[in-house]
C-alpha positions, 0 to 999 in steps of 0.5 A, a space after each residue: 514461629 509463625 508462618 510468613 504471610 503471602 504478600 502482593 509481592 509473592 502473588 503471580 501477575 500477568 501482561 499482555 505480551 501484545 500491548 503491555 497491559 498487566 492483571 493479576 488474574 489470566 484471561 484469554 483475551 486481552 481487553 486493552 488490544 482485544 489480542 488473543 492468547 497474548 495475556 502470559 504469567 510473570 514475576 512481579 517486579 521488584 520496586 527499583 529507583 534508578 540514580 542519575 548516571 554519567 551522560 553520553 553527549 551533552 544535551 545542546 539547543 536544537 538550533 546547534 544540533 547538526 541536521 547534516 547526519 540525517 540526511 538522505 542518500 538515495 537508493 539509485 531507484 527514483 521510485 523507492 526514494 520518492 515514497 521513501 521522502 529522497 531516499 535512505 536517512 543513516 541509521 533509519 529502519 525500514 519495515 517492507 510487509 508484503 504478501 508472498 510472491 509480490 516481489 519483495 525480495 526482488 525489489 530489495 535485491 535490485 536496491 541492494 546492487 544500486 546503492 552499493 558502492 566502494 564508500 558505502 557496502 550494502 549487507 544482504 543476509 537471506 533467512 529464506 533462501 541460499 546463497 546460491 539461489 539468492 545469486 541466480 535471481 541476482 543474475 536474471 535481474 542483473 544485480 551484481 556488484 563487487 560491494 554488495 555482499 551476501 550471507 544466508 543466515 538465520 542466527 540473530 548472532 551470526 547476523 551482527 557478526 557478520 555487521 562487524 567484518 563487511 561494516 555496511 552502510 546498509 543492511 538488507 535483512 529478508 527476513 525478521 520472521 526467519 531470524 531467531 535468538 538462541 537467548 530467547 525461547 520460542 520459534 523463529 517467527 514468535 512475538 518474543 524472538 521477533 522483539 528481541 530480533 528487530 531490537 538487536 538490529 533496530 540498536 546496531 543501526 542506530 550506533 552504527 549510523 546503519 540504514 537497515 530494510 528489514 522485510 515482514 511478513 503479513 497475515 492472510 487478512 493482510 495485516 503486518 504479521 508479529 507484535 504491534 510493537 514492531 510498527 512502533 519500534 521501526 522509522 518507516 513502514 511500507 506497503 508492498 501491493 499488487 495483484 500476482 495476476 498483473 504487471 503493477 506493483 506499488 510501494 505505499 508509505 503506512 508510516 514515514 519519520 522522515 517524509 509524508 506517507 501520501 506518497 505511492 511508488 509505481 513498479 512493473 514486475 516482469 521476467 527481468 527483474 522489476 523496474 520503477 514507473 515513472 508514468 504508469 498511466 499507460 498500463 492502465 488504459 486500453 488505446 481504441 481508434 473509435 469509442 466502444 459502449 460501456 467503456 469511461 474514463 477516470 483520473 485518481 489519486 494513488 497518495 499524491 500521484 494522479 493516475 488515469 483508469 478506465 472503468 469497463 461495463 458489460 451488460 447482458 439478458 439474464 438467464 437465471 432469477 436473480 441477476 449476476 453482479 461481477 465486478 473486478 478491480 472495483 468495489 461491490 458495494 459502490 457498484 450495487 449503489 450506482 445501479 440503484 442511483 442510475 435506476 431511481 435518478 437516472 429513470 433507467 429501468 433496465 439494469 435491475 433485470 440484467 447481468 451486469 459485470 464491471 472492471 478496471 483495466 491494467 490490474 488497478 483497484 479504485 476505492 476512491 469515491 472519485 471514480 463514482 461518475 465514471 462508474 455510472 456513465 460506463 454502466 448508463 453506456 453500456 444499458 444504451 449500447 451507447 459509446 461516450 464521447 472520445 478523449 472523455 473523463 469523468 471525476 466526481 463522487 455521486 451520492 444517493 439523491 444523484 448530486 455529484 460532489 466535489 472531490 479533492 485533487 481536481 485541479 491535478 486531475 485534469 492537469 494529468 488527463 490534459 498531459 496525456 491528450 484528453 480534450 474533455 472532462 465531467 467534473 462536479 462544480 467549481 473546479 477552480 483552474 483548467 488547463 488551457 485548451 481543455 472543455 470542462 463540463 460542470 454537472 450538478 447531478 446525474 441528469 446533467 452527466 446522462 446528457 453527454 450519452 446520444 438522446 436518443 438511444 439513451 431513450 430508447 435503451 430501458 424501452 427496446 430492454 421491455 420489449 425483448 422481454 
């Protein structure tokens, strides 16, 4: 009898539990989705055809489908509900990724309380914390309801057993890397029980018309931790931001089915829970009777909201060789090119030579080339020991030959500093309407911003800086 001879079927194959991609030989790294340590032995599967089956509704025009379903209900936090496009779709998932600390499980904890009600139970299941430890945050931040239900559990099973006996109209799942399948081999946290997690639920909410937030973790480069495929699998993506040394918190749309993702909720963090912003404008400026040296004013865009900021700059004699460049809130690389701008355009010699340290107010991180402007005239004031002119702002993008370019948003911008009682503005040329009763200055280059700080100080600044030395 001859032996049988190894077919293609008998051989291993191989896939990328990451991306999908399939070969038949391993390799360390996938070269699809350049993951590491995703590209796993399986069995090749056998070729199967599927027969039509019996459908379960009828497929109708679009015109005759009933949008009413879909619609949303608000959470009861105006600031979730704008990200979230006016609140929470029946049946949408929501992915809330966050770093450790930020506020995540308060802010869901708050939400939980609010849209509780007697026609809409809300379903809290912590895989992090107990019952009891979970109820005393409830009670320091007064989120107690008799419709709000909580359950600690870790079990992907106990979970839809819960959804059966309380049948919620919104669950709150903190969170998917905490939850395990006894089906599924691996560690809780593992590519494949997050899969088979955020599937079982993402299927329950969907039959059940169940809006469902479900929190995740991130890595340390700041990335949503787990398979891609989760960001796919799930409606709605949101970003949970803020600095653990500061008061803001924003809430940023990554992915939206339901609205537009360029919107930013604001949050303050305090000991009493977390509360929405509805102008955070405030936390980011610092009220003065008279101007101080170094100090400019900005406005920018966080999505589609206009903030006002202020940029701050120090400098000071250097002790050392090689000077220090600081900044905070602000990013380095602008910095360092806005010196080299105000020293080559601007003919101001004396920043090469000194420490020079610059930072934001209030914890808010500009990245946004709009800020360029104010970042150079608060570094030129402070190199002239020359304040800017009160109720001043200043907007535009500064490129290397020392233009000043147009940004998006102007016309929002100045509304924006007009409301809260600025009378001037730089701006770059054509602004298009300005609101009444505010002085808008057009500059085409660094020259024409320079000329708001006192002539002669402005002159005399990079001369008396030689002379000390």
């Amino acid at each position: 009898m001859a032996a049988r001879t190894k077919t293609t079927k008998d051989r291993p194959s191989y896939r990328c539990t990451e991306c999908g991609w399939q070969t038949a030989k391993w390799l360390g790294r996938c070269p699809e989705c350049q993951a590491w340590g995703t590209v796993e032995e399986y069995g090749a599967p056998a070729v199967r055809t599927t027969a039509p089956g019996r459908v379960t509704t009828s497929a109708l025009p679009i015109g005759q489908v009933d949008g009413r379903q879909a619609t949303a209900r608000p959470t009861g936090v105006p600031e979730l509900d704008r990200v979230l496009g006016g609140g929470l779709v029946p049946g949408a998932v929501v992915l809330l990724a966050g770093e450790p600390g930020v506020g995540k499980s308060t802010l869901l904890l708050d939400v939980a309380a609010k849209s509780a009600s007697e026609e809409h139970r809300t379903l809290y299941v912590t895989g992090e914390e107990s019952a009891s430890q979970v109820r005393l945050r409830a009670d320091r931040i007064g989120a107690i309801d008799d419709h709000l239900y909580l359950a600690a559990e870790t079990d992907l099973a106990a979970v839809l057993g819960h959804l059966d006996a309380v049948k919620p109209s919104l669950l709150i799942m903190d969170s998917v890397q905490t939850v395990a399948s006894p089906e599924i081999d691996g560690a809780p946290g593992g590519m494949a029980q997050v899969r088979e997690v955020a599937g079982a639920l993402i299927r329950a909410s969907k039959e059940r018309g169940m809006s469902t937030l479900l929190v995740g973790h991130v890595t340390k480069d700041g990335a949503i931790a787990g398979p891609r495929l989760l960001e796919h699998l799930v409606d709605v993506v949101l970003s949970f931001e803020g600095d653990r040394h500061a008061r803001l918190r924003l809430v940023r749309g990554v992915k939206n089915r339901y609205g537009a993702t360029d919107e930013v909720g604001c949050f303050e963090l305090h000991d009493e829970g977390i509360t929405g912003l509805a102008d955070p404008s405030g936390l980011f400026l610092t009220r003065r009777d008279e101007p101080v040296p170094g100090t400019c004013l900005t406005v920018t865009l966080e999505g589609r909201r206009p903030l006002v900021a202020e940029v701050q700059a120090l400098t000071v004699d250097s002790q050392i060789p090689s000077p220090r460049r600081t900044t905070s809130g602000l990013e380095t690389s602008r910095v360092s090119m806005m010196l080299a701008v105000l020293e080559q355009r601007g003919r101001i010699s004396a920043l090469g030579k000194r420490d020079i340290y610059s930072a934001t107010v209030g914890g808010v991180k500009l990245s946004e080339p709009a800020a360029d402007l104010a970042i150079a005239l608060a570094l030129a004031s402070a190199a002239s020991d020359t304040p800017l002119p009160k109720n001043l702002v200043a907007i535009g993008e500064v490129g290397l030959a020392g233009e000043v370019r147009r940004v998006t948003g102007v016309q929002r911008r100045l509304s924006e500093a007009h409301r809260l009682g600025f009378t001037h503005a730089l701006v770059p040329g054509d602004p298009g309407k300005i609101p009444p009763g505010m002085k808008v200055l057009e500059v085409a280059d660094m020259g024409d911003a320079l000329r708001v700080l006192p002539r002669s100080r402005r002159r005399e600044a990079p001369r008396e800086a030689e002379e000390r030395r």
